[in-house]
N, C-alpha and C positions, 0 to 999 in steps of 0.2 A: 444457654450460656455460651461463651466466648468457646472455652474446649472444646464442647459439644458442636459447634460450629465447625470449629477446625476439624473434627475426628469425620464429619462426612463433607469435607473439599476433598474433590476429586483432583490427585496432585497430576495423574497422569495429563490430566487435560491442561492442568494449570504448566506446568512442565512443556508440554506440546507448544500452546500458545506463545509463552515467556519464547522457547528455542526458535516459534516462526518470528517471534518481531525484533529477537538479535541477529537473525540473517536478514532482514530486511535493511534494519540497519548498521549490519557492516557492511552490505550492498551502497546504502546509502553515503557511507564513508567512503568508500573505493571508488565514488564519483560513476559507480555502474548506471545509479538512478537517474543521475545528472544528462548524461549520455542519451537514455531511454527517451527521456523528457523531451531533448532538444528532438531526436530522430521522429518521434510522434510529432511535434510541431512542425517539422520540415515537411512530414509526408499529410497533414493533413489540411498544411496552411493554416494557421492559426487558427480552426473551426473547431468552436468549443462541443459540436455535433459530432462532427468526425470525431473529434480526439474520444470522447465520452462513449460512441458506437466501437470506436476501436477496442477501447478496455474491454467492454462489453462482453464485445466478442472474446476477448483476453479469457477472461474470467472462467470460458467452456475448459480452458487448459491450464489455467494455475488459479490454487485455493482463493477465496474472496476475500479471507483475511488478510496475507500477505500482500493480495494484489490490492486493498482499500488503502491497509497503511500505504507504499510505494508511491501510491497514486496522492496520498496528502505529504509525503515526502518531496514527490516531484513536483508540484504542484501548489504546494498549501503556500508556497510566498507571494504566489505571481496574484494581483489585482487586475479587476476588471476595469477595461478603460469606456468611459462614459464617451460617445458619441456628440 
């Protein structure tokens, strides 16, 4: 049932998660992500290689969660342009 569902959610982790994706996005509101985003394009030259290697790399030093959101924050507008 519904209760019994709720009585084994594990709120610490729900808790955890919910607190990383509200600093992501008040990062994202402070325009910190914005900044991030241009500074990766400037240093990689628009290479969707580079950028994606860089994160990558990212990833050894901040959690995957925070860094996936960020990264569909900085990112999740821009389109790909057809050749």
């Amino acid at each position: 049932s519904v209760v019994e569902a709720l009585h084994k959610l594990d709120l610490t982790g729900l808790l955890f998660f919910a607190g990383v994706l509200l600093a992501v996005g008040a990062l994202d509101t402070a325009g910190v992500l914005d900044t991030y985003a241009e500074m990766l394009v400037r240093l990689c030259g628009n290479s969707p290689v580079a950028i994606a290697s860089l994160l990558g790399v990212s990833s050894a030093v901040v959690d995957n969660v925070p860094l996936v959101q960020a990264s569909i924050n900085m990112f999740g507008e821009t389109m790909p342009i057809d050749d």
